[in-house]
N, C-alpha and C positions, 0 to 999 in steps of 0.2 A: 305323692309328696316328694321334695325336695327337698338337701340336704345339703348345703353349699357350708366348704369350712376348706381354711388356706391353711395347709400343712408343709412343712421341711421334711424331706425325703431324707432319711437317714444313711448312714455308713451302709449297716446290713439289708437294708431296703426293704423294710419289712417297716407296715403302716398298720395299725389297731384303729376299728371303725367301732367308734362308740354313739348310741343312737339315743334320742331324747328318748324318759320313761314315759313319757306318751304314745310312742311308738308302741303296737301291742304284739306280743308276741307270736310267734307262730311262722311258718314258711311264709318269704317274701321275697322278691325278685329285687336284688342289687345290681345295679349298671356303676362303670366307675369311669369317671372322665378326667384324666389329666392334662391340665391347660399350663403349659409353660410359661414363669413370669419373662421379662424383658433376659438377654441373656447377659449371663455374670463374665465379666473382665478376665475370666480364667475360660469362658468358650469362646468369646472373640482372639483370644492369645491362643486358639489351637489351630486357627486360622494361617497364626504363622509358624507352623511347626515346615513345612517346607521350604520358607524364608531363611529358617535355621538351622535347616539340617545339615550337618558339612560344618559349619560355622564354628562347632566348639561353645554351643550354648545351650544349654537345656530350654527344656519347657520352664522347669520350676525355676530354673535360674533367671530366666527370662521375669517370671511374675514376681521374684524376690525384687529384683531392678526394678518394675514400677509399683511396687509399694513402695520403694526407699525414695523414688521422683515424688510420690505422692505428697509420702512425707516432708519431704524437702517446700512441696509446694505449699503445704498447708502450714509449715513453719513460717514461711514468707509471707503469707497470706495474714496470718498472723499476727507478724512483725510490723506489716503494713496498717493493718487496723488499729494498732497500739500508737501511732504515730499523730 
């Protein structure tokens, strides 16, 4: 049997496998496979952490600037559709 379910990997990284009550109890042999989704704009941006080394800019400072482009653009985006 197969048990397929998309979970957020927490802080402490500790994950609770809860199984249908049709599953019957007793010793059973668990496999765990973790598939990575598309990667998040904060693992592409570690990409340039030697872009920015030396520079006077963080990582975090880095991802604060494009949320704020983000922002900026979905302001506009915005404004444009209002028109």
């Amino acid at each position: 049997m197969t048990i397929e379910q998309t979970v957020e990997i927490p802080a402490d990284h500790r994950l609770t496998i809860e199984v249908p009550p049709e599953i019957p109890t007793g010793r059973a042999k668990a496999a765990l496979t973790l598939t990575f989704e598309a990667p998040t704009l904060r693992d592409k941006a570690k990409s340039f952490r030697g872009i920015l080394k030396g520079r006077g800019i963080s990582l975090d400072r880095f991802m604060e600037m494009q949320r704020e482009d983000k922002a900026m653009e979905d302001e506009t985006d915005e404004k444009a559709a209002r028109q």
